[in-house]
LOPA-637052 format. One record per atom (N, C-alpha, C): residue in one letter; z, x, y. Coordinates in steps of 0.1 Angstrom, whole numbers, plus 5000, padded with zeros to 4 digits. Layout:
AZXY;...
//
This chain:
X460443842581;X460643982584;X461944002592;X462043862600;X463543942612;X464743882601;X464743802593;X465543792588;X466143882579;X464943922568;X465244112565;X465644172570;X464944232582;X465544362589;X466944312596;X467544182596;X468744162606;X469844182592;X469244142578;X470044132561;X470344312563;X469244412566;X468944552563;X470144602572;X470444552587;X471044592596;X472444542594;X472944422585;X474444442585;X474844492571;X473944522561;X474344602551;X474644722553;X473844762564;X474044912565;X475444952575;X476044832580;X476944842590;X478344802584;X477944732573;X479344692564;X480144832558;X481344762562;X482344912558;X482444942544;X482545022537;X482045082521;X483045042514;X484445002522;X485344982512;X485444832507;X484844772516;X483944612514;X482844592497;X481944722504;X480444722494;X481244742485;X481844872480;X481844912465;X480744992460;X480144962454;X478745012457;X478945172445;X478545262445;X478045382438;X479945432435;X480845362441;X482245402441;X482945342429;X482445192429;X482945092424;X482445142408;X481645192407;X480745312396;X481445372388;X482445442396;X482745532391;X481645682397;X480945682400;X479745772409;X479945832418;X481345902418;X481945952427;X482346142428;X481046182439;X481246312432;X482246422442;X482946482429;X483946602435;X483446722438;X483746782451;X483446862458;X484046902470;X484246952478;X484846992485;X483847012500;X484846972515;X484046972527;X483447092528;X483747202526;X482447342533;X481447342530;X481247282511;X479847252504;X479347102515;X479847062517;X479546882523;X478846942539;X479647032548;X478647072560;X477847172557;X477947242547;X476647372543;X475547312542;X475547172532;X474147122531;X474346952532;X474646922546;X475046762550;X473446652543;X472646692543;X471646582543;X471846592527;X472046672517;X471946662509;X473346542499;X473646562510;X475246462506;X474946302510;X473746262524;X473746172528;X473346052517;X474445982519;X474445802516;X475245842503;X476045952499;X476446002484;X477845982484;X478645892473;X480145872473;X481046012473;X481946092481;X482746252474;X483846192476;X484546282471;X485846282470;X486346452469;X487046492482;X487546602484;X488646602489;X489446772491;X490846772494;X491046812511;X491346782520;X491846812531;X492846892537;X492946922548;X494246932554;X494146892570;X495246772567;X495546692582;X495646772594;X494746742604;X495046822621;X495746752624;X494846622631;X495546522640;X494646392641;X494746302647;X493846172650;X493046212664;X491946172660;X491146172672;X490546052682;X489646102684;X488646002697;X487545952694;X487345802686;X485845802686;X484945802699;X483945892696;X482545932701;X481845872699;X480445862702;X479245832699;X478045872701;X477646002703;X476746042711;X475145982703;X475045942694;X473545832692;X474345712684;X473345602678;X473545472674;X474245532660;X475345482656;X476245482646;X476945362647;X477945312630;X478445212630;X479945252638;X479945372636;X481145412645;X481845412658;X481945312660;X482145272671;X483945222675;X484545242687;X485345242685;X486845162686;X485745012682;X486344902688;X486544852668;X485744902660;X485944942642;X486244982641;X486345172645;X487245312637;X487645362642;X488945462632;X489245542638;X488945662635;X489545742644;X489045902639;X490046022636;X489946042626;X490946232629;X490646332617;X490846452624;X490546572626;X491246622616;X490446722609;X490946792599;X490746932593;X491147052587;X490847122580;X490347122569;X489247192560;X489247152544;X490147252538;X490247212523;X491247242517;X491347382514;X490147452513;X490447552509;X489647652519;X489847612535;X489947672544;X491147822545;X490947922551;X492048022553;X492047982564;X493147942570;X493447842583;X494148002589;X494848082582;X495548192591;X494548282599;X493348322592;X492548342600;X492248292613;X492248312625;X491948262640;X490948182638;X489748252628;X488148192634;X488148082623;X489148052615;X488647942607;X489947842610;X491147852614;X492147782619;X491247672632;X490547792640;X489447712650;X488447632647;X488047622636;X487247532624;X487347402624;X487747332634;X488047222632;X486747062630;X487247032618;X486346892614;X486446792621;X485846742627;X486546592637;X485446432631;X484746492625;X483646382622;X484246312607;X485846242611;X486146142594;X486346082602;X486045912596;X486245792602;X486645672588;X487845592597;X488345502588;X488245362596;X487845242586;X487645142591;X489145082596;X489545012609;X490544972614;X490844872608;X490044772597;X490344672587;X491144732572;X490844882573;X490944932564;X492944932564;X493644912551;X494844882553;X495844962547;X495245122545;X495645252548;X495945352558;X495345262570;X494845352579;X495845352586;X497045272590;X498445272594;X499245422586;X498745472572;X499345582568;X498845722575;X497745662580;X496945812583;X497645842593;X497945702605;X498645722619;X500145782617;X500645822603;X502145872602;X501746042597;X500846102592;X500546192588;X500946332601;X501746422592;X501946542604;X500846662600;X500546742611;X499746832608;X500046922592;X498947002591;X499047072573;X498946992564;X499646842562;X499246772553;X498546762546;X498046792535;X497046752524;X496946632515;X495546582518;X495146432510;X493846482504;X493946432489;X492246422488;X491846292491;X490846302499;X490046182507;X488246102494;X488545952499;X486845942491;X486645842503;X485445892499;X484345812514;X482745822511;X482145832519;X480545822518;X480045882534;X479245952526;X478346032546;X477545912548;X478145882561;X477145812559;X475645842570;X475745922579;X474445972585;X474946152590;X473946212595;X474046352600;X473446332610;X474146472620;X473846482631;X473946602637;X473046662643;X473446802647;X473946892639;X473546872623;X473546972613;X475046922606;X475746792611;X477046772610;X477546622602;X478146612589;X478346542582;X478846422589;X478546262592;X479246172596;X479646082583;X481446112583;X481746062569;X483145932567;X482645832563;X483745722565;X484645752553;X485945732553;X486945752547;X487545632539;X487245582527;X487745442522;X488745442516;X489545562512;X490545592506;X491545732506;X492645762503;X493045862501;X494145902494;X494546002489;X495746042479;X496446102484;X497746112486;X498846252495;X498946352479;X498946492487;X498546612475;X499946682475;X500446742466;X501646782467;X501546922474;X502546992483;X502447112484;X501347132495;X502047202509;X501047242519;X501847392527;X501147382535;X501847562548;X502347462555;X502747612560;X503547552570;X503947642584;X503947622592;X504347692606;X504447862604;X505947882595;X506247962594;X505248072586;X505348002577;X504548032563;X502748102570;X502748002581;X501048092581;X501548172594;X502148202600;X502948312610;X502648432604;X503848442594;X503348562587;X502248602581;X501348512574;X500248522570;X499148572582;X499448532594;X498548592607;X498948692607;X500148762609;X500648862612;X500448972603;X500348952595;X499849032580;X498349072580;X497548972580;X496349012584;X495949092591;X496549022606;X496349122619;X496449302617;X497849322608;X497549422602;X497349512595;X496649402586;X495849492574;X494249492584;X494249432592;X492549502601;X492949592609;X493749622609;X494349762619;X495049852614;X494749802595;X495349962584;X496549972588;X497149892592;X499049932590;X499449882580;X499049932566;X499949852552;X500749842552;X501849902558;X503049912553;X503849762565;X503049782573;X503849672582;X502949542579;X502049502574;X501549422567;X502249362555;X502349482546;X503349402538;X504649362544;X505149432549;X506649342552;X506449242560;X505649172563;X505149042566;X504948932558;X503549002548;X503248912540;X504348902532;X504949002526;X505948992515;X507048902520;X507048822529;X508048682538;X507148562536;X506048582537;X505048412533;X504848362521;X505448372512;X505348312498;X506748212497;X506448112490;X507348002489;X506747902480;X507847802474;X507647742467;X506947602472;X506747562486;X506147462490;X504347472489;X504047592486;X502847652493;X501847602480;X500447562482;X499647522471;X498947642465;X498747682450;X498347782443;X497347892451;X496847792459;X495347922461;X495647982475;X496947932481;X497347972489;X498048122486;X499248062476;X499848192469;X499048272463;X498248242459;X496948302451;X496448432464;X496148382473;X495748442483;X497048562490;X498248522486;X498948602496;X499048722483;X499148682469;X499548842465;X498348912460;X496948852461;X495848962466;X496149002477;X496548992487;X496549022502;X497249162500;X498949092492;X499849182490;X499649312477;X498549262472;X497949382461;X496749492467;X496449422477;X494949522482;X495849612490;X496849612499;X497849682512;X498549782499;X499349752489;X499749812479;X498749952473;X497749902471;X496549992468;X496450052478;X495950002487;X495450092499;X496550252501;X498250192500;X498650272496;X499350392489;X498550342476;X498550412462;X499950362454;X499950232455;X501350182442;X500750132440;X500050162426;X498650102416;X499650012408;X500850032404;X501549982392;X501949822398;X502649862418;X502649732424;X502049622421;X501149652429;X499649612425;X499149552417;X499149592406;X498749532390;X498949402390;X500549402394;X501749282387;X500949162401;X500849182414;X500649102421;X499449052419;X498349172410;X496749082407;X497149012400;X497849022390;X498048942378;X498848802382;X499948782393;X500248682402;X498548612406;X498048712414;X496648612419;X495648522409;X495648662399;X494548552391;X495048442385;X496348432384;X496648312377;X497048202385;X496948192399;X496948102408;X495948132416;X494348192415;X493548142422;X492248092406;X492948132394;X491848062386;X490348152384;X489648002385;X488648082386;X488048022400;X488448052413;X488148022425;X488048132430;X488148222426;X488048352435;X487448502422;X486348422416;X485648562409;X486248742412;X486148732430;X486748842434;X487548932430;X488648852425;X490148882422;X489948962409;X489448882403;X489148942389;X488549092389;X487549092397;X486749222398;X487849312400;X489049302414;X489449362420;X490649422412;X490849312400;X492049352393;X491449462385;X490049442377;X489749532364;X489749662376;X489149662380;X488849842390;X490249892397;X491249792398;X492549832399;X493349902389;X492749862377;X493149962365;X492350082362;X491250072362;X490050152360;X489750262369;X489950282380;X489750332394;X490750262407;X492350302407;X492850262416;X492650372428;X492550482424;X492050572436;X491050522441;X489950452438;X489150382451;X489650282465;X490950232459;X491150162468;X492050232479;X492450342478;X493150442484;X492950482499;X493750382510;X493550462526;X494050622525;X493350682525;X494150822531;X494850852540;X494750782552;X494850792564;X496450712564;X497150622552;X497950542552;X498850632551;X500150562564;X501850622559;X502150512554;X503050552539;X503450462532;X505150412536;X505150502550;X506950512552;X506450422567;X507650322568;X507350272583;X508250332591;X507850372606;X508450422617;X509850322616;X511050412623;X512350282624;X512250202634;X510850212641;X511250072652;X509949972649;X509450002635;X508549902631;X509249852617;X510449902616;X510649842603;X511349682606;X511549592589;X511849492594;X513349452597;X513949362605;X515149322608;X515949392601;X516149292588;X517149272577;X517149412571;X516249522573;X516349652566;X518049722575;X517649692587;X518749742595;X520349732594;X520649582585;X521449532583;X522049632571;X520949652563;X521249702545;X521049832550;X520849932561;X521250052557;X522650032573;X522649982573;X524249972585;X524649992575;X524949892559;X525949892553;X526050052548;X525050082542;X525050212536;X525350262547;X525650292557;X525750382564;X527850442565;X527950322564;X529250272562;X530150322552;X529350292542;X529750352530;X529750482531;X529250572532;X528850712535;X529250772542;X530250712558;X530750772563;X532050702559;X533050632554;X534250592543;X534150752534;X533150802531;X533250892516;X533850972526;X534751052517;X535651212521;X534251322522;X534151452530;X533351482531;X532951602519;X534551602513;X534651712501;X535151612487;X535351622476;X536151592463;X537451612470;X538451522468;X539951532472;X540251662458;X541351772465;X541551862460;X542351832446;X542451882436;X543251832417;X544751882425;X545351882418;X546951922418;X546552102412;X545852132409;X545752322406;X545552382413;X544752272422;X544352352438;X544952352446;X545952282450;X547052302454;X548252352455;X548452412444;X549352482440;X549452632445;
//
């Protein structure tokens, strides 16, 4: 019997990328971390493979018996992938429970990773705690295309005021966070953002063209969009603030507008204030 349970106790402590095990299978299931903490026991002892976004490295803990210990692993902290990190309350969302074995001879890559970075990660949960996935990391892929500093600035800023119904200064925010570095469901997300502020105030035609941008870079990830596009055609007066000026005040407009009507202004004061007189009129 102690020989069992001592056989039981280093199997269970051997690092996964050793075993192989339900991975080596091919039994590797896709899904993503919000589904993996919504319902952690249902994932326990189960191979996934999901996409991330890099915080930083952490600190192993231990607050009960785990293999995680931190003279084996290490730890760091992450967002999932299809987190809205611009949001305050989900930027604050932070994952800290992945762990890579220190034998592991990737793990030198993880210590070069800068924040936003996206990997899809495979690993196995291997226990829960406090409602919270404990998940070793045996591998990972670099993903192309992440945000970036700037990029979610505006995207906070935009937000901030589309909850305080200023469309008009919302878009000229959002309409600065789109780029070609940015991953689909991201862009996906900025020209719903930029088609719901449009509606709100009444450029249905705007609108249309930027649902038609969303659904085709959120897929079918966002059912929403779809709904929002057909009733965009069908009934764009519902989406209608009343209360919206579609003209911004001149000391909330953006920078670069100031520049393009200096010029015009220029031009306009160059023009004669009459037609130069013909030669009949003079005469």
């Amino acid at each position: 019997m102690n020989i069992a349970l001592t056989l039981g106790l280093t199997l269970a402590i051997t690092p996964a990328f050793e075993l192989g095990g339900d991975q080596a299978l091919g039994k590797v299931v896709q899904t993503t971390l919000t589904k993996i903490r919504k319902s952690p026991n249902a994932y326990k002892n189960v191979w996934v493979s999901f996409p991330i976004q890099f915080v930083s490295l952490g600190k192993v803990e231990n607050p009960f018996f785990t293999q995680f210990v931190p003279q084996s692993f290490a730890n760091f902290y992450c967002w999932a992938d299809e987190q809205q990190i611009w949001n305050r309350k989900q930027y604050e969302d932070v994952f800290g429970l992945l762990f890579m074995a220190k034998e592991n001879e990737k793990l030198s890559e993880i210590y070069k990773m800068k924040v936003y970075q996206r990997i899809r990660v495979t690993g196995i949960v291997r226990n829960t705690f406090q409602g919270e996935p404990w998940i070793e990391i045996t591998d990972f892929k670099v993903l192309d295309k992440a945000v970036d500093t700037a990029s979610l600035s505006h995207m906070y800023r935009g937000h901030s005021f589309m909850q305080k119904r200023k469309w008009a200064r919302a878009l000229s925010e959002l309409s600065l966070a789109p780029g070609n570095h940015l991953p689909d469901h991201v862009m996906g997300q900025i020209h719903k953002d930029l088609a719901l502020c449009h509606l709100r105030l009444g450029e249905s035609d705007t609108a249309a063209r930027h649902l038609e941008q969303a659904v085709s870079k959120l897929k079918t990830l966002d059912p929403e969009t779809r709904r929002m596009a057909r009733m965009a055609k069908i009934k764009p007066q519902t989406f209608m603030d009343p209360d919206a000026r579609a003209k911004l005040e001149d000391h909330e407009r953006p920078m670069w507008e100031a520049f393009v009507d200096e010029k015009a202004s220029a031009k306009v004061a160059d023009r004669p204030s009459s037609p130069p007189a013909t030669s009949s009129q003079l005469r």
